[in-house]
KOLGUKOL-614491 format. One record per residue (C-alpha): x negated, y negated, z; residue in three letters; residue number from 1. Coordinates in nm, 2 decimals, padded with zeros to 4 digits. Layout:
REM residues N
- X/Y/Z/Ala/NUM $
...
***
This chain:
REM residues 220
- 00.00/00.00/00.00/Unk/1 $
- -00.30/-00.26/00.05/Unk/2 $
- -00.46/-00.15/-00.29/Unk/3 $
- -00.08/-00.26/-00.40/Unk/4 $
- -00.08/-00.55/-00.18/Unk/5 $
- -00.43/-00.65/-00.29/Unk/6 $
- -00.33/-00.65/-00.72/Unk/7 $
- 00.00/-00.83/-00.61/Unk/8 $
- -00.17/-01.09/-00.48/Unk/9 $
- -00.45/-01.12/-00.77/Unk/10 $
- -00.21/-01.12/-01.02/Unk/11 $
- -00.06/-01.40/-00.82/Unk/12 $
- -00.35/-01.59/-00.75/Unk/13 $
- -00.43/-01.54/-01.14/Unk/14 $
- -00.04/-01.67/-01.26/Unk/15 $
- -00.12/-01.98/-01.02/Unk/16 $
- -00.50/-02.07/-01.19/Unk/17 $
- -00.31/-02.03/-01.53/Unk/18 $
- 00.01/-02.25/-01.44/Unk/19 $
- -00.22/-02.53/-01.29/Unk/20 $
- -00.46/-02.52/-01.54/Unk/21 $
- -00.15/-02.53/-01.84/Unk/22 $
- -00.04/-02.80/-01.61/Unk/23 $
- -00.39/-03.02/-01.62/Unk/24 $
- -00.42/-02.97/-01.94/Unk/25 $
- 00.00/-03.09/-02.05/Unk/26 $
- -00.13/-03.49/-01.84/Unk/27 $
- -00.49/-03.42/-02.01/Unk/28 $
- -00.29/-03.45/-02.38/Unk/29 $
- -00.10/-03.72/-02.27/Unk/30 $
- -00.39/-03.99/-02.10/Unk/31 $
- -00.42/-04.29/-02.29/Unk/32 $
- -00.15/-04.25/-02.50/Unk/33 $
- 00.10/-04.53/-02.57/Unk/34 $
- 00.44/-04.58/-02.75/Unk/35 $
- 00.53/-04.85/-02.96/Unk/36 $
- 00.92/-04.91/-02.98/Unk/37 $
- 01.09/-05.16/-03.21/Unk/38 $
- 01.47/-05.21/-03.25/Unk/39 $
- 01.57/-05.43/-03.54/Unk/40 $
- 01.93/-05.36/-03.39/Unk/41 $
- 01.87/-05.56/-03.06/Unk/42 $
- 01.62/-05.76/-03.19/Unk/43 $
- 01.64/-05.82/-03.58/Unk/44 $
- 02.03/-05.83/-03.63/Unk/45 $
- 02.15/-06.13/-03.41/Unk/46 $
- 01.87/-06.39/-03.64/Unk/47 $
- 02.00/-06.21/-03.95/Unk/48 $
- 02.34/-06.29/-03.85/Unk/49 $
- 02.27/-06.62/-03.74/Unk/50 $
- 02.12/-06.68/-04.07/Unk/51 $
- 02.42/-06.55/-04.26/Unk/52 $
- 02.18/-06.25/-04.41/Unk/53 $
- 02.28/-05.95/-04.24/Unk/54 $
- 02.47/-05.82/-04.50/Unk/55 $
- 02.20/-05.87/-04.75/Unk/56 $
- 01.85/-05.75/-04.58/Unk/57 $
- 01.73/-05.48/-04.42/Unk/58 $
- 01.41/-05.49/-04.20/Unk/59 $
- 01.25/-05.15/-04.04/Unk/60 $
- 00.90/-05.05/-03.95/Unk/61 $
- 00.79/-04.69/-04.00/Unk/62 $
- 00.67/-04.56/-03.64/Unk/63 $
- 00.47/-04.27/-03.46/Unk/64 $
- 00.64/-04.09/-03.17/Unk/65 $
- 00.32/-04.18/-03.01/Unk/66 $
- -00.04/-04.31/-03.03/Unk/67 $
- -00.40/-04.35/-02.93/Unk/68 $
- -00.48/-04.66/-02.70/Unk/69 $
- -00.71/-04.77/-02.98/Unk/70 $
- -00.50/-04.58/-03.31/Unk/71 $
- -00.27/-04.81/-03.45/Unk/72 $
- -00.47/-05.05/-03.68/Unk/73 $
- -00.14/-05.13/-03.94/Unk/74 $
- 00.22/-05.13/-03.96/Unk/75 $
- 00.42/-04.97/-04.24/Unk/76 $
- 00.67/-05.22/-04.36/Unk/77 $
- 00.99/-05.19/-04.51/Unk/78 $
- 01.24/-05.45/-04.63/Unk/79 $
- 01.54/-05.44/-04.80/Unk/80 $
- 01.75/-05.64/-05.03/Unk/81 $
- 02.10/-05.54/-05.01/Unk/82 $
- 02.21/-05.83/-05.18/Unk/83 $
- 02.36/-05.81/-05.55/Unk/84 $
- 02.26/-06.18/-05.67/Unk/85 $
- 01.94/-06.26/-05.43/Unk/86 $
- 01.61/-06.26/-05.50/Unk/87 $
- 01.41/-06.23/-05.15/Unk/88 $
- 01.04/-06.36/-05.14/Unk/89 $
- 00.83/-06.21/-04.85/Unk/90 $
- 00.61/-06.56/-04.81/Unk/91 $
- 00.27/-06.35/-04.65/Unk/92 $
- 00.05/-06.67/-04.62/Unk/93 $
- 00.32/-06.81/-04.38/Unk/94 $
- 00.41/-06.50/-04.20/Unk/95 $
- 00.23/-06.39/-03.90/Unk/96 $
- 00.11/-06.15/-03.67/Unk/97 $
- 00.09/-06.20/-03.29/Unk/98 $
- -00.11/-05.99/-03.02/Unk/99 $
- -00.08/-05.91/-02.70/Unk/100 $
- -00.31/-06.21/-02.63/Unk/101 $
- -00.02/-06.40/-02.72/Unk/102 $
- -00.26/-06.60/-03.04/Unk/103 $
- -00.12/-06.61/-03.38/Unk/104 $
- -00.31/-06.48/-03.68/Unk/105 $
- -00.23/-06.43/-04.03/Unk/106 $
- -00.04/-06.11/-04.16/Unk/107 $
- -00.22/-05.98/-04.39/Unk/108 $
- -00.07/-05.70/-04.69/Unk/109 $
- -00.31/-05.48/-04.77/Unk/110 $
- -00.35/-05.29/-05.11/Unk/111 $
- -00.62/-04.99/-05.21/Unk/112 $
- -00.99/-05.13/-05.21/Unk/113 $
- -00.92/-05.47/-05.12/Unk/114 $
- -01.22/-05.66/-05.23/Unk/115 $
- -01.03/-06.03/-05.24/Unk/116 $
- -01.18/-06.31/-05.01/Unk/117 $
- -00.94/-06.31/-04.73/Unk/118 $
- -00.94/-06.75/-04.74/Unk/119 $
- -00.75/-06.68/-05.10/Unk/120 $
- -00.38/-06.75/-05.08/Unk/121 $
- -00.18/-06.40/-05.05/Unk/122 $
- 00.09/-06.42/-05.36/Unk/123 $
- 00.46/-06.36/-05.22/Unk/124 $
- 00.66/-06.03/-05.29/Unk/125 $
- 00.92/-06.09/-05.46/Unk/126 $
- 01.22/-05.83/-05.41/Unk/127 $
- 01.50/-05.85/-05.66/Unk/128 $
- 01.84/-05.72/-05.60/Unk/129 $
- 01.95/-05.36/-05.46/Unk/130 $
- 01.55/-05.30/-05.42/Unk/131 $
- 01.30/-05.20/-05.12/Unk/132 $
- 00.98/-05.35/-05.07/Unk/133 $
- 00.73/-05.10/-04.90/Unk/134 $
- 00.42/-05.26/-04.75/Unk/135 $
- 00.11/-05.16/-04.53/Unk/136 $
- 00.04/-05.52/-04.32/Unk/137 $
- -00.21/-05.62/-04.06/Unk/138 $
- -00.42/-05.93/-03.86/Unk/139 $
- -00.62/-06.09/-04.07/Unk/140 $
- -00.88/-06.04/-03.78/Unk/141 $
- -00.84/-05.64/-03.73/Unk/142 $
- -01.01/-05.62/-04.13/Unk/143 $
- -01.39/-05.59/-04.16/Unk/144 $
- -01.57/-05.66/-04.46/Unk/145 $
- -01.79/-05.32/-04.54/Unk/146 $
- -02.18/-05.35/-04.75/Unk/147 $
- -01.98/-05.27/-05.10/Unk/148 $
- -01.71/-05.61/-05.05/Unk/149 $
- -01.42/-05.39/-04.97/Unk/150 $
- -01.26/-05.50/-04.69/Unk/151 $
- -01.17/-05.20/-04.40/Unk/152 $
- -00.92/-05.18/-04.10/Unk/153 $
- -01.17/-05.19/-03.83/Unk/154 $
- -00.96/-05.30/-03.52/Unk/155 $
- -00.69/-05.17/-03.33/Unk/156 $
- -00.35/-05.47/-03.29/Unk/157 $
- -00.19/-05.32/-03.01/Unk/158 $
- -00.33/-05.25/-02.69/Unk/159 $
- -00.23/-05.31/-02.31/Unk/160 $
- -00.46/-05.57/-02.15/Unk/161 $
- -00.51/-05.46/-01.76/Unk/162 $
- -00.44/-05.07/-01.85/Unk/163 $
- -00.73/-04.98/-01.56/Unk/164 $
- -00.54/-05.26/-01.30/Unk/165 $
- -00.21/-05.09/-01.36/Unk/166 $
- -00.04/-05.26/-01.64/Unk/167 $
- 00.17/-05.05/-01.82/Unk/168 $
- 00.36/-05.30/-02.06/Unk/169 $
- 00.25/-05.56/-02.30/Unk/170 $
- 00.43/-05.60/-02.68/Unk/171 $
- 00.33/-05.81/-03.00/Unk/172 $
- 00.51/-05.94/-03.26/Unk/173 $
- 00.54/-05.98/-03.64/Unk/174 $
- 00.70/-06.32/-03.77/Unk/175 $
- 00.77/-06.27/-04.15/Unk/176 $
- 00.86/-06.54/-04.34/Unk/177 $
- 01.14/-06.50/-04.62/Unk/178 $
- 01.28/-06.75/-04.92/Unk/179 $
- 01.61/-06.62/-05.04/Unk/180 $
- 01.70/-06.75/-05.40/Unk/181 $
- 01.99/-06.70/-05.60/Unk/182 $
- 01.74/-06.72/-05.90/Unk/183 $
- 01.45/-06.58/-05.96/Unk/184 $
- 01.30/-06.95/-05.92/Unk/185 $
- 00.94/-06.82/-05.81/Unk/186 $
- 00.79/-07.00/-05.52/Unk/187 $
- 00.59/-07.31/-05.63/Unk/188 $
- 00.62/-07.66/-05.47/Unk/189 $
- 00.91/-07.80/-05.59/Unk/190 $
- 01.31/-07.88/-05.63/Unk/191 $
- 01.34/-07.53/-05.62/Unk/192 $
- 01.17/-07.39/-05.35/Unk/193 $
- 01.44/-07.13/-05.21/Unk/194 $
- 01.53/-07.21/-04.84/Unk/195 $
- 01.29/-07.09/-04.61/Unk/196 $
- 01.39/-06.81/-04.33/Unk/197 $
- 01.14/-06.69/-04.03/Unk/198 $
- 01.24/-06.37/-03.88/Unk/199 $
- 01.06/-06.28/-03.54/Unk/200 $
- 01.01/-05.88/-03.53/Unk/201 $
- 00.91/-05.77/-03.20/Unk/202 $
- 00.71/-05.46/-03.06/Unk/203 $
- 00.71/-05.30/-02.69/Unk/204 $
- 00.37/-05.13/-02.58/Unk/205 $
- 00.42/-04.88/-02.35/Unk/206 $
- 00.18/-04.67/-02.12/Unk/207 $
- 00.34/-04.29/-02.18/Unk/208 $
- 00.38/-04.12/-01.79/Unk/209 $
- 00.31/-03.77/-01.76/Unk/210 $
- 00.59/-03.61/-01.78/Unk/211 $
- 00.65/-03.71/-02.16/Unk/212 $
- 00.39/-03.38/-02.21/Unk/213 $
- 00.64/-03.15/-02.07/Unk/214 $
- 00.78/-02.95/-02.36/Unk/215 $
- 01.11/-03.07/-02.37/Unk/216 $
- 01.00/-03.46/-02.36/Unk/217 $
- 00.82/-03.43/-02.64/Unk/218 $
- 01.11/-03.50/-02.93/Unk/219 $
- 01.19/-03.79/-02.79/Unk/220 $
***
């Protein structure tokens, strides 16, 4: 009965070393990791409706489940003209990007190799009716200029300042800057310049707890 007693309580001692060690390694996956949350619904909506567009565009941001404190280094972009008649300009020299620092840089849209000199004008995006405009953007000052002129995402935009001090929270923003036509007038200085419309996008950074590893956390 003791050689019984004895295997019992190995196999015991053995199902404990396995759970705690699943356990460690379930909060191990999980350190450093943040979430980055946008609603256009409580957000977006209320200064499309207040600018009588809510109807006609449709702004969303394509998002992880989770990241790296230093992983996300872009934002995938995605806006929508619903409209039938308009013609929506995305205006990327006036639209902006602002960290958790609370400073303002320009938003910059990338495209493959991008070898231009960043203090050349951006030309606007121009999104005619029933149509989706699909965009990778970023700070101006997250890009690094590499040896062969091409230009590289080298920082991270969203991080939480005072992680190590306890701060779990911090959020950024992205202010894009539309012109809405009812003509495809273009975008030069002039009598028709199509009325101007900032819209303030904004981000929540999150520190993920624990418990998100758990198994049946991790869909949502």
């Amino acid at each position: 009965m003791n050689t019984t007693a004895d295997q019992n309580l190995l196999v015991l001692t053995l199902y404990i070393i396995g759970v705690i060690y699943t356990f460690n390694r379930m909060i191990d996956s999980i350190a450093d990791k943040i979430k980055i949350e946008f609603d256009p619904k409580k957000t977006v909506a209320e200064q499309l409706k207040k600018a009588e567009l809510e109807d006609k565009i449709e702004i969303s941001f394509g998002m992880n489940a989770m990241y790296s404190l230093d992983e996300l280094k872009e934002l995938s972009l995605s806006l929508k003209n619903k409209s039938k008649e308009l013609v929506v300009y995305v205006d990327w020299d006036n639209s902006s990007f602002v960290g958790v620092d609370g400073r303002s840089r320009r938003l910059i849209r990338k495209s493959p190799g991008m070898i231009r000199d960043l203090a050349v004008s951006q030309t606007p995006s121009p999104i005619v009716p029933e149509k989706t405009l699909k965009e990778t953007v970023t700070a101006e000052d997250a890009l690094k200029r590499e040896e062969n002129g091409t230009y590289t995402v080298d920082s991270p935009i969203a991080t939480i300042p005072g992680l190590k001090k306890g701060v779990k929270q911090s959020n950024f923003s992205v202010d894009l800057v539309l012109r809405i036509s009812e003509a495809a007038y273009g975008v030069a200085y002039g009598k028709n310049i199509p009325p101007v419309c900032s819209i303030n996008c904004p981000f929540n950074v999150t520190k993920l707890h624990w418990t998100y590893a758990l198994p049946w956390n991790k869909k949502r």
